[in-house]
C-alpha positions in Angstrom: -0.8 4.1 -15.7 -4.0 5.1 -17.9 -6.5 2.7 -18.9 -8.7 4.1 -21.9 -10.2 1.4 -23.9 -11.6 3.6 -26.6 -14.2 5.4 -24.7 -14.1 8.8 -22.7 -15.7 7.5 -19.4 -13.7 4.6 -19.1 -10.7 5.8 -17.6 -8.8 4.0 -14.6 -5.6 5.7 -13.5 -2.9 4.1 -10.9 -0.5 5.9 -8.8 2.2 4.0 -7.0 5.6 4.8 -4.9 7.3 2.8 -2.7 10.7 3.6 -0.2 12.9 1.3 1.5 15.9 2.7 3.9 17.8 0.1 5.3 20.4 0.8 8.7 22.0 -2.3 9.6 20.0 -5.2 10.7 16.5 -2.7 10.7 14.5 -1.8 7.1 11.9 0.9 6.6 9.4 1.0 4.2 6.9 3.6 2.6 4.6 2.7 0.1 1.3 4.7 -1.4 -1.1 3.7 -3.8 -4.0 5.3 -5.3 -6.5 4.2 -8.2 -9.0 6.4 -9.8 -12.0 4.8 -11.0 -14.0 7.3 -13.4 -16.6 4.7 -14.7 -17.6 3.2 -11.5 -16.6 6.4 -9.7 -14.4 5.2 -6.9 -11.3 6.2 -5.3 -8.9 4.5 -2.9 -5.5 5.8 -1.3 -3.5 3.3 0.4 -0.6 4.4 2.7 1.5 1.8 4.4 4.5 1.9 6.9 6.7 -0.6 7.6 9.4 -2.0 10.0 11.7 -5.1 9.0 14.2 -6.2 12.0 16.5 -8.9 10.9 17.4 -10.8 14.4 20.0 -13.6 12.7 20.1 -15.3 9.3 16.7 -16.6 8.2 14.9 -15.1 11.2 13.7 -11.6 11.5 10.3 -9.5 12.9 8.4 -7.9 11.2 5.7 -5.0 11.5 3.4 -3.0 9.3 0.9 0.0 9.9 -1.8 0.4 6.9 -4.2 3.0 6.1 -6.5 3.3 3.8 -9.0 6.0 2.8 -12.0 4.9 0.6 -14.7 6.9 -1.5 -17.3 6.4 -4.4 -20.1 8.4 -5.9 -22.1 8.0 -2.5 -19.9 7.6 0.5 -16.5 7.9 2.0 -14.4 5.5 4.4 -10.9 4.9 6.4 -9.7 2.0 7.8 -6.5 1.1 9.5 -4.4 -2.3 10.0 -1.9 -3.6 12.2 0.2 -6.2 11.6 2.9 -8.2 13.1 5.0 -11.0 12.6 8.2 -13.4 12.4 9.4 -14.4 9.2 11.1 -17.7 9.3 13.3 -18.7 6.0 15.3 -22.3 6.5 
């Protein structure tokens, strides 16, 4: 997605894909994002994983991996998250 409103140095642009593969009661997921920011120069790329165990009806575990890489006009950065978790639906 381009955001130009009007002016040549204001440009944003968006890049996004997301997988899911399912095998029985486990789910995988991929997803990456990444935004452009030309006027405040900035750049960020997200990657995530992701693990989805369904244990019964209305109960399953859950479990994501996230990293992201960071940069603007004066530094860089990477960061990385863990979670995990039950999600409970009654």
């Amino acid at each position: 997605m381009d955001d130009n409103l009007g002016d040549a140095l204001s440009d944003i642009q968006y890049t996004v894909l997301g997988l899911d593969y399912k095998i029985n009661h486990l789910t995988y997921g991929f997803s990456y994002y990444n935004k452009d920011d030309r006027v405040n120069r900035f750049e960020m790329d997200r990657y995530t994983l992701g693990v989805n165990y369904k244990i019964l009806s209305g109960l399953s575990l859950r479990s994501n991996f996230i990293h992201y890489d960071l940069a603007d006009a004066d530094s860089t950065a990477t960061a990385n998250a863990i979670l995990i978790g039950t999600d409970i639906n009654f």
